[in-house]
N, C-alpha and C positions, 0 to 999 in steps of 0.2 A: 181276471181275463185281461190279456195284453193286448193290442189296437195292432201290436206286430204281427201277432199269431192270426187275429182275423182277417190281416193283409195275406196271407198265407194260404189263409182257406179259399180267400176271394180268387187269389190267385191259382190254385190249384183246380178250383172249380169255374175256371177259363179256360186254361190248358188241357184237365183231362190227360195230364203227365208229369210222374212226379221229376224226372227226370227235369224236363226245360220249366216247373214251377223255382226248381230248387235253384236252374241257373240265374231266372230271374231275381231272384230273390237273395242270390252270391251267395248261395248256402251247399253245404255238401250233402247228398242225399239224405243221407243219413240222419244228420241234423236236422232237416227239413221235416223227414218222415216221423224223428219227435214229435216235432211242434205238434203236427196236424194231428197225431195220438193224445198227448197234452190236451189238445183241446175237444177231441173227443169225449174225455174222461172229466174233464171240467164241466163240459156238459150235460154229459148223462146217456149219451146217445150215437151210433156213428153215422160217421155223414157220407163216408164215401164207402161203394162198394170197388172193391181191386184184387186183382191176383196178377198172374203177371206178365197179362199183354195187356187189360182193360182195367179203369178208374172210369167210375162213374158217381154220379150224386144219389145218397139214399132220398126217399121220402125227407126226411128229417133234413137230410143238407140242403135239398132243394127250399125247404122250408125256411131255413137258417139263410140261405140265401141273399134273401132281400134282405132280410131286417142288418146283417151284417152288411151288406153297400151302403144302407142307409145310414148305421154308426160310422163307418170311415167318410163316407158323404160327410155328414156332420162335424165330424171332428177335424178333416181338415177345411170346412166352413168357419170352423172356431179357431184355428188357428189363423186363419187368414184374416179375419175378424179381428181376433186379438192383435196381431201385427199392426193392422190398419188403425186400431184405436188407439196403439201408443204411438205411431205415427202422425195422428190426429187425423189422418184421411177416415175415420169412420165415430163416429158417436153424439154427441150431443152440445148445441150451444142457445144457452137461455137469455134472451134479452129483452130488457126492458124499455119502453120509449114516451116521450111525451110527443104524440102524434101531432097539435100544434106547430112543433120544433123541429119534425121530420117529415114533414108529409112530403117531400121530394127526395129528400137524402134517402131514405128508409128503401124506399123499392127497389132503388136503382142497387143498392147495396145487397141486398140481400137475393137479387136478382142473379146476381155476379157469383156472390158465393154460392147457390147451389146449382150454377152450373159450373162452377168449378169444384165441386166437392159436394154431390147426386148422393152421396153416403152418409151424411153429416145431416142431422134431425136438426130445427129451428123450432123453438117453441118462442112465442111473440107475449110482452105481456103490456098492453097499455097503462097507463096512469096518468093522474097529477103529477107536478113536480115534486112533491113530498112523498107521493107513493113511490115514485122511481127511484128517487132515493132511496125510501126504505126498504125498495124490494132490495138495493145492490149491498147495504151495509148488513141486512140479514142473511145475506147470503143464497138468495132464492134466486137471483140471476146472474148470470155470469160479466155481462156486462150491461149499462147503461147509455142510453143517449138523449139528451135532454138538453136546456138553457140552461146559461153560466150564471145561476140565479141560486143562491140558500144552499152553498156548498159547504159550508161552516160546519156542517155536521157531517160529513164524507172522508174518512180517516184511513191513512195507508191504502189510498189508490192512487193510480196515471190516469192521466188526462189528456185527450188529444183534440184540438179544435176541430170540426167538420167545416164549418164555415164563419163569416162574420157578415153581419145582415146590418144593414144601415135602419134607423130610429127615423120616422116619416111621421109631419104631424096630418092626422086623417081628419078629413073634413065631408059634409054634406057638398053634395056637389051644387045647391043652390047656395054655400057661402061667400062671400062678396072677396076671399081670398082661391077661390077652387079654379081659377083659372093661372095660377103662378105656377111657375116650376119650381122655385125657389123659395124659401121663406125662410124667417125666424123667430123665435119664441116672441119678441117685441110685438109681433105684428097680432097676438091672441089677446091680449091683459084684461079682453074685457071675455072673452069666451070662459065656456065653463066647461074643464078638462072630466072628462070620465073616466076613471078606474076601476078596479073589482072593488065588491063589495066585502065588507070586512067576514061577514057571516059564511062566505062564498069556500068550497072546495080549496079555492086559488088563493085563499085569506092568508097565505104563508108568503107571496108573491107583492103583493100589497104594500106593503114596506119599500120593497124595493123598486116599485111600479111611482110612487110618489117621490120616491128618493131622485127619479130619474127627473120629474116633472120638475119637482120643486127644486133643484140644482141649477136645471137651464133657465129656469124663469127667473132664479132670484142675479144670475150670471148679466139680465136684461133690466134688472133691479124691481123686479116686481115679486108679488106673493098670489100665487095663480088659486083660482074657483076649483077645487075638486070636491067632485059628485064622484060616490059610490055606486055607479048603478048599473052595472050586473052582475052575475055570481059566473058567470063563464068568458075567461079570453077573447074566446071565439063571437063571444056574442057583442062585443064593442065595437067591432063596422057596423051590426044592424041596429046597436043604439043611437050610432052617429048617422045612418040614414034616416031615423026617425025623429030627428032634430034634437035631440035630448044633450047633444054638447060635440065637443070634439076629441079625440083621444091622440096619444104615442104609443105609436107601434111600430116593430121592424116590420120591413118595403114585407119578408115573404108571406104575411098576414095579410095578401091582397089575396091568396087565394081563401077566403072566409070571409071577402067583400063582395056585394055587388058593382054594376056598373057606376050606381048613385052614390057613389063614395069616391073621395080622388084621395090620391097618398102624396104628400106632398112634402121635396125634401127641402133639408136644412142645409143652408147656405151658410154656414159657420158655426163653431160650435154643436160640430158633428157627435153624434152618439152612437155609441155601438152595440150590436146584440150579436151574441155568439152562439153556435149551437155546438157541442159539446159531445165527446164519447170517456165514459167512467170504467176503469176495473180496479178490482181488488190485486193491490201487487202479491200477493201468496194462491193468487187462483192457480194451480198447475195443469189446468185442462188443455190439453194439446188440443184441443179444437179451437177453443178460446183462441190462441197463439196465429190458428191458421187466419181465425176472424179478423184480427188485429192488424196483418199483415197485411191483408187486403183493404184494411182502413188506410192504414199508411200507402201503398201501392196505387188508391184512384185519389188521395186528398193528401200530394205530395206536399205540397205549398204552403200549410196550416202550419201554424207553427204550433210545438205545446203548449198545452192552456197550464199556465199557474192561477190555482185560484187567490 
C-alpha cells in the first residue's frame, strides 16, 4: 500500500467528486479512478459507493477513514521529524557534569538551550571527576563539563574553557589572618592545610590537590602540614569551620561555605582553576553541534583549554 494512494482516498472522501479529487491531486480522471480501485482491491472491500451524479463513503470507507488520516498524520510527523533530527533541531543530547564545577554555569546553560531548541531531550548525568570522565571516553555521554584536573586519560576530544576561577586560601573566620584581603602562602607555615582523603570518591583529585599546595609553599621555601580529612570537596569549608585546619580552593566554592568561613585571596603567585567542557571529536550528533555552539555563543572569551 502506497501513502500516495491513501492521500487519494483522503482526498476523494473530502470532496465527494472524483472529478475536483483528480484536479487536486494533478491526475487525469481516469488515472485517479485507478488508484482509488487499486486500493479498493488491496484491501478487500469498497469504500465508496458512486454512479454518476453521486460518491459517497461505504460503511467500510467511513471506517478506513480515520485510521488513514491518522497514517498520513503520522507519516508526515515522521518526516518532519526526521528532517529536524538531521538538522539537529530535534533529538537527543547526553551530558555529563561535576556539579561542584557547575553549579552556576550548568543552569544558565541549559536554560538557554531548551528554550532555544523545546525539541531536543537533555538527559543530565552527575558524577565524580573520574566518573565524568569515564562516562565521556565510554561513550555514554555526548559531552562533559568538569575541572581541568586528571585529563591524561581523555583521548581524541576538544576542549573549551567555561571559566577560570581563582585558588583562595580558606580560613575560620576566627583566624588571626580572616580579616585580610590579601595574603600569601608565607603567612600559613605553621597552619595545617586539609585535603581529600586518600580512601575518598575524589582520591583521584588528591595528587593534584597537594601538587597545588605543596608548589606554592615550597615557592615561600616551606614544606606545609597536610591532613587528609575528608572524603568529599564539598565538605572542606565545613572542616575548615570546625577548626580542623585550613584549605585551597577556587573563590566559586564559597557557594558550599557558610558565613564562618572567609575566602581569602592571594596576593602573588596566583593560581588558577578552570572549569572545562569535553567531546569526543568523531561524535556526529547534530544536536551535540547545536550544544556546542551555544557554548561558544554565551562563553565568547575562554580561550581553548589545551590540556
Amino acid at each position: 500500500m502506497q501513502f500516495y494512494n491513501i492521500h487519494c482516498f483522503i482526498v476523494l472522501a473530502e470532496e465527494l467528486n472524483f472529478t475536483k479529487a483528480a484536479e487536486i491531486m494533478n491526475m487525469t480522471q481516469s488515472a485517479f479512478s485507478k488508484t482509488i480501485s487499486a486500493l479498493e482491491d488491496e484491501i478487500g472491500c469498497r469504500l465508496f459507493y458512486r454512479d454518476r451524479r453521486h460518491v459517497r463513503l461505504t460503511d467500510a470507507g467511513a471506517a478506513f477513514l480515520t485510521h488513514a488520516e491518522n497514517i498520513m498524520q503520522e507519516f508526515n510527523n515522521g518526516v518532519t521529524y526526521a528532517r529536524h533530527a538531521e538538522q539537529g533541531m530535534q533529538g537527543l543530547v547526553r551530558i555529563a557534569f561535576l556539579s561542584c564545577s557547575m553549579q552556576t554555569i550548568l543552569p544558565t546553560l541549559i536554560s538557554a538551550f531548551r528554550e532555544r531548541y523545546p525539541d531536543i531531550e537533555i538527559e543530565l548525568y552527575d558524577g565524580t571527576q573520574h566518573q565524568v570522565i569515564e562516562y565521556l571516553n565510554s561513550d555514554r555521554v555526548d559531552i562533559a563539563m568538569f575541572a581541568d584536573l586528571g585529563l591524561n586519560s581523555l583521548e581524541n576530544c576538544s576542549f573549551k574553557t567555561l571559566y577560570r576561577d581563582e585558588y583562595c586560601i580558606v580560613v575560620n573566620q576566627d583566624h588571626p589572618l580572616a580579616d585580610r584581603e590579601f595574603v600569601d602562602f608565607s603567612m600559613f607555615q605553621s597552619d595545617t592545610f586539609l585535603s581529600i582523603g586518600r580512601n575518598s570518591i575524589y582520591s583521584h583529585l588528591t595528587i593534584s590537590d597537594i601538587n597545588v599546595i605543596v608548589k606554592a609553599c615550597a615557592a615561600y621555601g616551606f614544606i606545609p602540614k597536610i591532613v587528609h580529612g575528608v572524603n568529599s570537596l564539598t565538605n572542606l569549608p565545613l572542616m575548615v569551620e570546625c577548626g580542623m585546619g585550613i584549605a585551597v580552593l577556587s573563590e566559586h566554592m564559597k557557594l558550599y561555605a557558610s558565613d564562618h568561613v572567609r575566602f581569602l585571596r592571594l596576593s602573588d603567585h596566583k593560581l588558577f582553576f578552570s572549569g572545562i567542557a569535553a567531546w569526543r571529536k568523531g561524535n556526529l550528533n547534530p544536536c551535540l553541534q547545536k550544544f556546542i555552539d551555544l557554548i561558544y555563543e554565551m562563553y565568547p572569551n575562554q580561550a581553548l583549554f589545551e590540556p
